[in-house]
C-alpha positions as CSV (number, residue, x, y, z in Angstrom):
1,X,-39.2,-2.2,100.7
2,X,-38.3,-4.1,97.7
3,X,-41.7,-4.0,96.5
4,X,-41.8,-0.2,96.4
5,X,-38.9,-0.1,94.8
6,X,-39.6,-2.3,92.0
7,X,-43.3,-0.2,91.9
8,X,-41.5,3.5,91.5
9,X,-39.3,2.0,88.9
10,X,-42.5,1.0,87.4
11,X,-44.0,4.3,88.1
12,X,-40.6,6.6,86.6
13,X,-40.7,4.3,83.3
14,X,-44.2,5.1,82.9
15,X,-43.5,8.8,83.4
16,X,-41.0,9.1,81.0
17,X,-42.3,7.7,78.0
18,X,-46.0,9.4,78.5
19,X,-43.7,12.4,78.8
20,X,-42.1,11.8,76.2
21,X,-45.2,11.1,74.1
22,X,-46.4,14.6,75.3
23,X,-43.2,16.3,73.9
24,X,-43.3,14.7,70.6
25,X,-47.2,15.9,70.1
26,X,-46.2,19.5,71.5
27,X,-43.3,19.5,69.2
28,X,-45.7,18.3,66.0
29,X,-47.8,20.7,67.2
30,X,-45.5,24.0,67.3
31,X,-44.1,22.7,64.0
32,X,-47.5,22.6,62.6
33,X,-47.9,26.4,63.4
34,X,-45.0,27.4,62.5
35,X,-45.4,25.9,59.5
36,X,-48.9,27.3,58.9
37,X,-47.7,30.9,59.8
38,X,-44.7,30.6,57.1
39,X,-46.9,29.4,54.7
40,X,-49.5,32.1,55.2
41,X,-46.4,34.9,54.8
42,X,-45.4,32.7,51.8
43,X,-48.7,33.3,50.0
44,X,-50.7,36.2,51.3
45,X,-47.5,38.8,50.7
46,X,-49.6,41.5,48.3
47,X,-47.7,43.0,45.1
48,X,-50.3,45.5,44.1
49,X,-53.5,46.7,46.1
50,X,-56.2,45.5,43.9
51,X,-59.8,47.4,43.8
52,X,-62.8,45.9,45.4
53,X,-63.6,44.4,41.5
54,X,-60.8,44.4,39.5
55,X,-61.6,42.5,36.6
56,X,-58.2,41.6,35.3
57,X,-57.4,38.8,36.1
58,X,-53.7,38.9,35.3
59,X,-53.7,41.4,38.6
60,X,-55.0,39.1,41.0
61,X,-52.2,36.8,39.7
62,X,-49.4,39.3,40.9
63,X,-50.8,38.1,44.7
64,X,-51.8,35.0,43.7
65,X,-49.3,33.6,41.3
66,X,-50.1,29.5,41.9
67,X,-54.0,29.8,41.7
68,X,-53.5,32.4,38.9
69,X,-51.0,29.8,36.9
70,X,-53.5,27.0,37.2
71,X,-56.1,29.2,36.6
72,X,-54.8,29.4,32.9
73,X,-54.4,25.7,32.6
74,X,-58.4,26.2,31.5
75,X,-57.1,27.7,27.8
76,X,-56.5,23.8,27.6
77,X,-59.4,22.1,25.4
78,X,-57.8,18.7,24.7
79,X,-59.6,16.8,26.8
80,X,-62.3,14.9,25.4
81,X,-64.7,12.3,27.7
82,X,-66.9,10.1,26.3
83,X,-70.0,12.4,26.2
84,X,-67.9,16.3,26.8
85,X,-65.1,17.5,27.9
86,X,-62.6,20.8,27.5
87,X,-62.9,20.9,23.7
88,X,-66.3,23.1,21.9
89,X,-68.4,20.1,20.8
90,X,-70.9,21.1,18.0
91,X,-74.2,19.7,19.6
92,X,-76.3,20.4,17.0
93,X,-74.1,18.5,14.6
94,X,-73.8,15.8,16.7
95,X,-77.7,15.6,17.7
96,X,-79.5,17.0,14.8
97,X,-82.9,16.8,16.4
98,X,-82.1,19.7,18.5
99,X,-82.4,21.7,15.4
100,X,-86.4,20.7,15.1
101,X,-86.9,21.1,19.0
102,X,-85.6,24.5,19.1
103,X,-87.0,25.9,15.8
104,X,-88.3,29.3,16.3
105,X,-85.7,30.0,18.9
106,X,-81.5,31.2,18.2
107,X,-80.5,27.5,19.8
108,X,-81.6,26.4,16.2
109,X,-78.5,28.2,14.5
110,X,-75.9,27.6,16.9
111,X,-75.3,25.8,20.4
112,X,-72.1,24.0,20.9
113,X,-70.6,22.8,24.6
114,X,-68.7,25.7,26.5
115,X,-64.9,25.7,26.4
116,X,-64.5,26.6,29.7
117,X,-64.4,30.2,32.1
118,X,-61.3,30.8,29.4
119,X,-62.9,30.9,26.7
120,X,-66.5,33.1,28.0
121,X,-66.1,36.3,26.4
122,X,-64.8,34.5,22.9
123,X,-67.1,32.3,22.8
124,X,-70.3,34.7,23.6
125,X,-68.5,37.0,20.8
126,X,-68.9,34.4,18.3
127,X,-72.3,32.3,18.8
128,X,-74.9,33.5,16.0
129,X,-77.3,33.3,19.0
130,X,-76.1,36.9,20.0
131,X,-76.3,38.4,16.7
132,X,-74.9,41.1,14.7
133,X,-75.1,44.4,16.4
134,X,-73.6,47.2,14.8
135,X,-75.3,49.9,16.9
136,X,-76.0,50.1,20.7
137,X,-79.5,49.5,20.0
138,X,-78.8,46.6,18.1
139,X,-79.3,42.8,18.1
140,X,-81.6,39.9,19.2
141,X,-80.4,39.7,23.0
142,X,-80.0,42.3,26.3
143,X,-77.4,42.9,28.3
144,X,-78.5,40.5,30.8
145,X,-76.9,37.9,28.6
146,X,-73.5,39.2,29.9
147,X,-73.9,38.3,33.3
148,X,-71.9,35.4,34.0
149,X,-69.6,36.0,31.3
150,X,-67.1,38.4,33.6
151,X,-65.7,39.8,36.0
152,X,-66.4,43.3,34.6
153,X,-70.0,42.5,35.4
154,X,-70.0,43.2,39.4
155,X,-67.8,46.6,38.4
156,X,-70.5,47.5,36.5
157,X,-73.1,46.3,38.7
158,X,-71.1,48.3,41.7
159,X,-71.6,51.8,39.4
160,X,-75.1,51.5,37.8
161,X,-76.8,48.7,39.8
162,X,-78.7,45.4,38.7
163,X,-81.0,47.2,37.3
164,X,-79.0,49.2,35.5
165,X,-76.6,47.1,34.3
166,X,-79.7,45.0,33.0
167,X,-81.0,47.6,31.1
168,X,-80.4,47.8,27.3
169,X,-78.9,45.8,24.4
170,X,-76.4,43.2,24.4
171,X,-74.3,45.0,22.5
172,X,-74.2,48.3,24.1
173,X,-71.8,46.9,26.6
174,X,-69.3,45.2,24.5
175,X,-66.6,47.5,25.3
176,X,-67.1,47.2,28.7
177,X,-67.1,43.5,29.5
178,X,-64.1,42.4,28.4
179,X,-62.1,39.8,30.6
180,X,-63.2,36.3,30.8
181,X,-64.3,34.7,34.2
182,X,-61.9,35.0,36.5
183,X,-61.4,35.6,40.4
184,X,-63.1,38.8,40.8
185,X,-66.2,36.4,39.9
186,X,-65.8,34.6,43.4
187,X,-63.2,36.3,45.7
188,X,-62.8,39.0,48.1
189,X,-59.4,40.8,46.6
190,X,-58.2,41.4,50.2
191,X,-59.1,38.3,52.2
192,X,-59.3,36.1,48.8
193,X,-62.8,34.9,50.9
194,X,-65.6,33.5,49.0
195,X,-68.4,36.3,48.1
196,X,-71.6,36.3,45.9
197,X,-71.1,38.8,43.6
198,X,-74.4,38.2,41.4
199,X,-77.7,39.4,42.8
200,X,-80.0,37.2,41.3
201,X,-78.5,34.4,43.8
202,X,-78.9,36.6,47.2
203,X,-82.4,37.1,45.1
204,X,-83.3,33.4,44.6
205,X,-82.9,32.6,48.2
206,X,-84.4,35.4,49.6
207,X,-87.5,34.5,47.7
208,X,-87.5,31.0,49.2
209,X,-87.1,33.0,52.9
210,X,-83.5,31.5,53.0
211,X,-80.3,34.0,54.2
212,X,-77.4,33.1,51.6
213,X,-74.7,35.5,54.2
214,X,-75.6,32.3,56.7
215,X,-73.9,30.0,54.3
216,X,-70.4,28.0,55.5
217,X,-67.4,27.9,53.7
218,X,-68.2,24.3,52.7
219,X,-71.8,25.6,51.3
220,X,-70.1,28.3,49.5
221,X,-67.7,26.6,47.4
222,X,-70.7,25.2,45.6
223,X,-72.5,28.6,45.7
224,X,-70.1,30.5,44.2
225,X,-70.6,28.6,41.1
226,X,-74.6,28.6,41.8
227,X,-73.7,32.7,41.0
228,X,-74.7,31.2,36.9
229,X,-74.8,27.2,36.5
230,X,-78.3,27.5,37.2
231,X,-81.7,27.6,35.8
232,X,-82.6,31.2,35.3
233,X,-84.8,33.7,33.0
234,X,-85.7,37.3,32.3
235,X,-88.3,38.7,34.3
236,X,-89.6,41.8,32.2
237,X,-92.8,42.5,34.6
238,X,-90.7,44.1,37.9
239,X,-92.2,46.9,38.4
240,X,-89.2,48.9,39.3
241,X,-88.4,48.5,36.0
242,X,-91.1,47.9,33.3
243,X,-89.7,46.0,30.3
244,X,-86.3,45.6,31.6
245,X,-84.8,41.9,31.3
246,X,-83.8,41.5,34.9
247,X,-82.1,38.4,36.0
248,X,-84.2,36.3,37.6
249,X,-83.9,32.2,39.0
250,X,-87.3,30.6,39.1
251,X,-87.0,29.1,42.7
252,X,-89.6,30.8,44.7
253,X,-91.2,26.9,45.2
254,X,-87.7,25.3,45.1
255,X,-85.3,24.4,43.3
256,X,-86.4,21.2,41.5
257,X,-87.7,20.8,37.9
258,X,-90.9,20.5,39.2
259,X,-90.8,23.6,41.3
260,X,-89.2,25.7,38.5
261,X,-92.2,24.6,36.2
262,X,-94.8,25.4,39.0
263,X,-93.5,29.4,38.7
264,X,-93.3,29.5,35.0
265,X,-97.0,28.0,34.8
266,X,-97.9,30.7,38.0
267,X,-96.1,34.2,36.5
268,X,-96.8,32.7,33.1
269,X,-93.3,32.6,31.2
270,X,-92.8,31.7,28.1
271,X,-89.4,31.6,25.8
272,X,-90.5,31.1,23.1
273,X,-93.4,29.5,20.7
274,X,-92.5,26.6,18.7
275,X,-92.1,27.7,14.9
276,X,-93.9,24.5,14.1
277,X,-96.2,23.1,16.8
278,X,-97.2,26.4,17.8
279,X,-96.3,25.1,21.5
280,X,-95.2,27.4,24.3
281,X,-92.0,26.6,25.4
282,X,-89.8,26.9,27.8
283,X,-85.8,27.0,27.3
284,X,-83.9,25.6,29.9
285,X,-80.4,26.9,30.6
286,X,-77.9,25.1,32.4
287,X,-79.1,23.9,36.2
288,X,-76.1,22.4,37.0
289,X,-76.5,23.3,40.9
290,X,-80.1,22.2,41.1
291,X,-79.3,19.1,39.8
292,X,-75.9,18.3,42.4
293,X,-78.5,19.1,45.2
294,X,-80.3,16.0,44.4
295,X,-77.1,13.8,44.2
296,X,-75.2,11.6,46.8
297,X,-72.3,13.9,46.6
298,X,-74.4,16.8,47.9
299,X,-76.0,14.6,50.6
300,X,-72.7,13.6,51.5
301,X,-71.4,17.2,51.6
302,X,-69.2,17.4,48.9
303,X,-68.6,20.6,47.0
304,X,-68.4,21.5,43.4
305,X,-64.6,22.7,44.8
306,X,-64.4,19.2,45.9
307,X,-64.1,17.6,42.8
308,X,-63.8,20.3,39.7
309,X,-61.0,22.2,41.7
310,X,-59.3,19.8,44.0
311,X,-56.3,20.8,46.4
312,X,-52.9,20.1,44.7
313,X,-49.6,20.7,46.1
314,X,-46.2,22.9,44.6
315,X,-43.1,23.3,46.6
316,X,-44.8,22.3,49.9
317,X,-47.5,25.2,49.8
318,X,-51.3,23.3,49.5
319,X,-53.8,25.4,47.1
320,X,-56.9,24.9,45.7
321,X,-56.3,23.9,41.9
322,X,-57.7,26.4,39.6
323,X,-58.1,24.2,36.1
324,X,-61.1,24.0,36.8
325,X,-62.6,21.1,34.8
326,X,-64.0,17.5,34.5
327,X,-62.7,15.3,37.2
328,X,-62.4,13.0,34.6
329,X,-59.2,14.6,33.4
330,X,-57.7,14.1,36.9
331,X,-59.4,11.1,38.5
332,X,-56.1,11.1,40.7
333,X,-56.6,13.8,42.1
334,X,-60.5,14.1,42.7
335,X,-61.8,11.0,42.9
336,X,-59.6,8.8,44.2
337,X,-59.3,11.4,47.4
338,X,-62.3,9.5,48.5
339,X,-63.0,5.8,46.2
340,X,-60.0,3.4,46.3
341,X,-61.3,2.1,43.2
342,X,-58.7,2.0,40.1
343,X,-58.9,4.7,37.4
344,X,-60.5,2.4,35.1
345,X,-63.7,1.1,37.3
346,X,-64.1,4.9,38.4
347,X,-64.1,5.8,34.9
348,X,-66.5,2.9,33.7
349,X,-69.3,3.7,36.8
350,X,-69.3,7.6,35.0
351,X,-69.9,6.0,31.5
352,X,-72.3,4.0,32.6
353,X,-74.4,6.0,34.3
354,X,-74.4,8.4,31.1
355,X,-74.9,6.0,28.7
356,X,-78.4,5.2,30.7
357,X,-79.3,8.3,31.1
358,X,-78.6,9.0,27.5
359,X,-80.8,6.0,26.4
360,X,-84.1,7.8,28.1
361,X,-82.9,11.1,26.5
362,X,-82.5,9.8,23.0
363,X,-85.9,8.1,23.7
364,X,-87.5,11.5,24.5
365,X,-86.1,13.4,22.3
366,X,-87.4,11.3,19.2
367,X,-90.8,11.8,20.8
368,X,-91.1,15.6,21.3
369,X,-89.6,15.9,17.8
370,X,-92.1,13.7,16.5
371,X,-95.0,15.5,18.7
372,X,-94.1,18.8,17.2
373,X,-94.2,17.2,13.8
374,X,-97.5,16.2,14.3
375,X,-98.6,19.2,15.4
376,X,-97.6,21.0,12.3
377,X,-99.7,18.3,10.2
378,X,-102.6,18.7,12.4
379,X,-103.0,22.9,12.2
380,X,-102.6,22.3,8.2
381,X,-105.1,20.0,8.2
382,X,-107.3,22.8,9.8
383,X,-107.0,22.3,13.9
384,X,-108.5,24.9,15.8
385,X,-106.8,27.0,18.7
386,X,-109.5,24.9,21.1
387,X,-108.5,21.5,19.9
388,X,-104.9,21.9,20.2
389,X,-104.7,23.3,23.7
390,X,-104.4,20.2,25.5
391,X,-101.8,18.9,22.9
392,X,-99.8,22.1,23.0
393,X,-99.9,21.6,27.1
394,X,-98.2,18.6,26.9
395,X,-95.6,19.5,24.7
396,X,-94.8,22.3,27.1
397,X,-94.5,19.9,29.7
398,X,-92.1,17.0,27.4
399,X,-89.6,19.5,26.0
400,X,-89.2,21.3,29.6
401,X,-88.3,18.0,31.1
402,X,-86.0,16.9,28.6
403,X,-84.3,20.2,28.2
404,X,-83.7,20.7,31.8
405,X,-81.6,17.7,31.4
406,X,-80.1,18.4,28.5
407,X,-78.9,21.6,29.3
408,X,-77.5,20.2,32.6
409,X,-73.6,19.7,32.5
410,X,-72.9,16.4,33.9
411,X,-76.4,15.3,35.3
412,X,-76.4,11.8,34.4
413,X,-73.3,11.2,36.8
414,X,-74.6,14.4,39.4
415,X,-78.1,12.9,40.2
416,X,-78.7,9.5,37.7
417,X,-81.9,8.7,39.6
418,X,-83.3,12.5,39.8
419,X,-82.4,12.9,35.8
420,X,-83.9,9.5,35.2
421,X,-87.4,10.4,36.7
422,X,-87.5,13.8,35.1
423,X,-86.7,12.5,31.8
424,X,-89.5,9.9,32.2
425,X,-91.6,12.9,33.4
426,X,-90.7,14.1,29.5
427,X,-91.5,10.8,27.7
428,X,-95.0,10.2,29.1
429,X,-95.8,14.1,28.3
430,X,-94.9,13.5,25.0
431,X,-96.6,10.4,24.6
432,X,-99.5,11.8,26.4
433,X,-99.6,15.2,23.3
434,X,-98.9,12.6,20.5
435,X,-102.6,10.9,21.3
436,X,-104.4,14.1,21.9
437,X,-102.6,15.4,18.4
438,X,-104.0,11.7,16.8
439,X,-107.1,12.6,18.0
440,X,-107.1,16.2,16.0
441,X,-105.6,14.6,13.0
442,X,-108.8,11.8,13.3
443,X,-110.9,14.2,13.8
444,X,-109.9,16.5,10.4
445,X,-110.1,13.1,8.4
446,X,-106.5,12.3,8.9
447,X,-105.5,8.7,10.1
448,X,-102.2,7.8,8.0
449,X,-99.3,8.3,10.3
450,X,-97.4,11.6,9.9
451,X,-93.7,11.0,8.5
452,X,-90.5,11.6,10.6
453,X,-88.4,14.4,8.6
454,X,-85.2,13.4,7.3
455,X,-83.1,15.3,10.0
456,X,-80.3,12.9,10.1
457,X,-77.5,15.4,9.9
458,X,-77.2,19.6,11.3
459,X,-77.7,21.1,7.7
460,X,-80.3,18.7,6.3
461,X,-82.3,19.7,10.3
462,X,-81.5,23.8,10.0
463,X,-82.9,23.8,5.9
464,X,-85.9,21.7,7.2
465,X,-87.1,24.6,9.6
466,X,-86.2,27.2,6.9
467,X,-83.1,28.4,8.1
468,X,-80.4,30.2,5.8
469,X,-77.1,29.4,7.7
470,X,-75.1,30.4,4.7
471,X,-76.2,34.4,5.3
472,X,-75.7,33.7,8.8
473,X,-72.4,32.7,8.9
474,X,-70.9,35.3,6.2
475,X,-72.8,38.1,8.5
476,X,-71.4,36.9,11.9
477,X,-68.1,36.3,10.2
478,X,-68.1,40.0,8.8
479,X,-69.0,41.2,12.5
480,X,-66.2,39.4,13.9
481,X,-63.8,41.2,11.7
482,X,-65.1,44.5,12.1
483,X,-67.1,45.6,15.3
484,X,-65.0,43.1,17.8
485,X,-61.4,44.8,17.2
486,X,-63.2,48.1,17.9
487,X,-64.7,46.3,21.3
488,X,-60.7,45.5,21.8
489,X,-59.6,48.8,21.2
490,X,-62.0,50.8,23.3
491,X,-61.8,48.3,26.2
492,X,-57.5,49.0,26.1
493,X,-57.6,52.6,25.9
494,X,-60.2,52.8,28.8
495,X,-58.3,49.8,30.8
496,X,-55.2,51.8,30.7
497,X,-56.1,54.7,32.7
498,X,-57.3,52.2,35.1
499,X,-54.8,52.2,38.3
500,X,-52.7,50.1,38.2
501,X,-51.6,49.7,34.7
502,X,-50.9,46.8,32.7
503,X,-47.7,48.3,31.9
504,X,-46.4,47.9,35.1
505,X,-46.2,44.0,35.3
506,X,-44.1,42.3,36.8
507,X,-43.0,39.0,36.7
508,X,-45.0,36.3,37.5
């Protein structure tokens, strides 16, 4: 009797504290919701009812006041990595042989890093590479250039369609796209859900059979940005729209460098031919997202959210941080979420990645520029059409290489091994045109070896390929001054009968 005793007492001690383990997981539990459902009041409490794509920005901040406010930390350029950064970085100044390897094309007379979503619409204003267009007709690019600049883009897109928005000059829509990149780009205004609003991505998978709508939340906070740090081009043969420069990404084999080279060389694309070499080239842009997908952070399942727009914390409400910009700037709070290494050994591993990569870039570069060179001395000493082919070929295959690395932002640390094979891709094709332009030269009498130019700094590389920078300069400065305030003007007048007004902002 005893015994039993002594076992219930056993027993009711047991009881009690498993019960009162229960209770303190049900009470964690209910607080957890009930602090989940005050924060979700907190937040999602609307000010104004904004249109399927408004493009001011300022408006979604009346809703969303924290993303909004750290939105507009990205006017900030003062940080400066070891290779980029927030602040506009003159490349051609500080690499004067991209001068030679872009001759013939508007990258010769200005490309400089990008600021940031902040600065989109300024900075597009003010590149030489869009010209001076004084009339609608006017200028060296199409309207397709605008179409990751804005949030004005889908609200044009929703009225006149792709194809529509696509067609005509650069210029002619100047007064229409306005704001800078902002949360119209990305976001559903009512459920502030991710969404695609650029076609060509829906496009691009379709055309490798893929559904983009079957994407997961994870999967779209990298596709969101896929929407324009991509490789792309202008496809002017659609059919629905003969001579039209329609938005297209060039992933119908996949998205690789490889792949993307396989379609040029099938729909035969070409940017633009060399001014000196006489090669076809191909421009890359910037294939950010191609690149990531070859990384360890993609294999591991890390977004571009992950690490350029981390989660931060004000007044106990959690948010996804809208600075959006290097994680070097805020190792803290990106990578250091995941590696317990110190600041400093983070830091180093990026460095030295990049200075690696850059080592094989440098390398290539020097050879494509030298290729090109050659090129030139072998048509003036008489080359025929026939003879250079296989040269030309080559080059084709060297400067895409390189530039689809060189265009990337951040592929040394995205993918180092990926970017390291490509670029070795681009030093044997350039090695491989420099013999067959030696053979041309031997062949027209010419064995001495052809001189490297004196390109050593931006103006001595632009008045080597014949270009007048001082004309350029005064006539984009003069455009500037005169056709840009009109853009302002007419923009305001026709943003203020837009409901609701400007005027009637509140505090944020």
């Amino acid at each position: 009797m005893a015994h039993y005793k002594k076992r219930a007492s056993w027993i009711n001690w047991v009881l009690f504290l498993v019960t009162m383990v229960v209770v303190f997981f049900l009470g964690l539990l209910a607080s957890s919701i009930t602090e989940r459902r005050a924060e979700s009041e907190y937040v999602y409490q609307p000010r104004v009812d904004l249109s399927e794509y408004e493009p001011r920005n300022v408006l979604w901040g009346w809703n969303f006041p924290r993303e909004y406010q750290s939105y507009l930390k990205t006017a900030d350029t003062t940080f400066r990595s070891k290779y980029n950064g927030s602040a506009m970085i003159d490349e051609l100044a500080e690499d004067p042989r991209l001068v030679v390897l872009w001759a013939g094309y508007s990258f010769s007379k200005d490309y400089s890093s990008s600021r940031g979503h902040y600065y989109a619409i300024t900075d597009i204003r003010n590149t030489l590479r869009t010209g001076t267009p004084r009339e609608p007709d006017d200028g060296p690019q199409p309207a397709t250039c605008w179409s990751c600049k804005s949030p004005d883009v889908p609200r044009l897109m929703e009225t006149m369609g792709p194809m529509g928005f696509y067609t005509g000059k650069w210029g002619a829509k100047g007064p229409d796209v306005v704001n800078f990149i902002g949360c119209a780009d990305c976001h559903d205004p009512k459920t502030m859900d991710l969404r695609i609003t650029r076609p060509a991505l829906k496009e691009a998978f379709k055309s490798m059979g893929k559904d983009i709508s079957q994407a997961t939340h994870q999967e779209m906070r990298s596709l969101v940005c896929a929407q324009c740090h991509v490789e792309y081009y202008f496809d002017k043969t659609r059919p629905d729209g003969a001579g039209v420069e329609y938005l297209t990404f060039p992933w119908k084999y996949g998205t690789s460098a490889d792949s993307a080279l396989k379609y040029y060389e099938a729909v035969k694309h070409t940017d633009f031919t060399h001014q000196m070499s006489k090669a076809p080239i191909l421009k890359a842009q910037h294939p950010d997202y191609e690149i990531y997908l070859t990384g360890i952070h993609a294999e591991r399942g890390v977004a571009c959210a992950d690490c350029h727009m981390p989660y931060v914390k004000e007044g106990g409400q959690k948010f996804t941080s809208h600075h959006i910009t290097s994680p070097l700037s805020n190792i803290s709070g990106s990578c250091q979420v995941c590696h317990r290494e110190s600041e400093e050994t983070l830091r180093a591993n990026v460095y030295t990645r990049q200075d690696k990569v850059k080592q094989i870039r440098d390398l290539a570069e020097m050879e494509i520029v030298r290729a090109h060179v050659e090129a030139k001395a072998a048509w003036n000493a008489g080359a025929t059409d026939y003879e250079m082919a296989p040269a030309l070929k080559q080059i084709r295959y060297a400067q895409w290489f390189w530039d689809y690395i060189s265009a990337s932002h951040g592929a040394a640390f995205h993918s180092p091994v990926e970017v390291s094979r490509i670029l070795g891709n681009a030093v044997n094709a350039a090695g491989e045109a420099r013999v067959l332009i030696a053979r041309v030269l031997a062949a027209h009498g010419k064995n001495q070896p052809v001189p490297y130019p004196e390109i050593t700094t931006k103006m001595l590389a632009q008045k080597y390929i014949g270009l007048d920078m001082a004309r350029l300069n005064a006539e984009k400065a003069g455009w500037i001054k005169t056709v840009v305030p009109v853009w302002d003007q007419m923009a305001k007048e026709r943003e203020a009968k837009m409901v609701p007004s400007l005027t009637e902002n509140p505090d944020i």
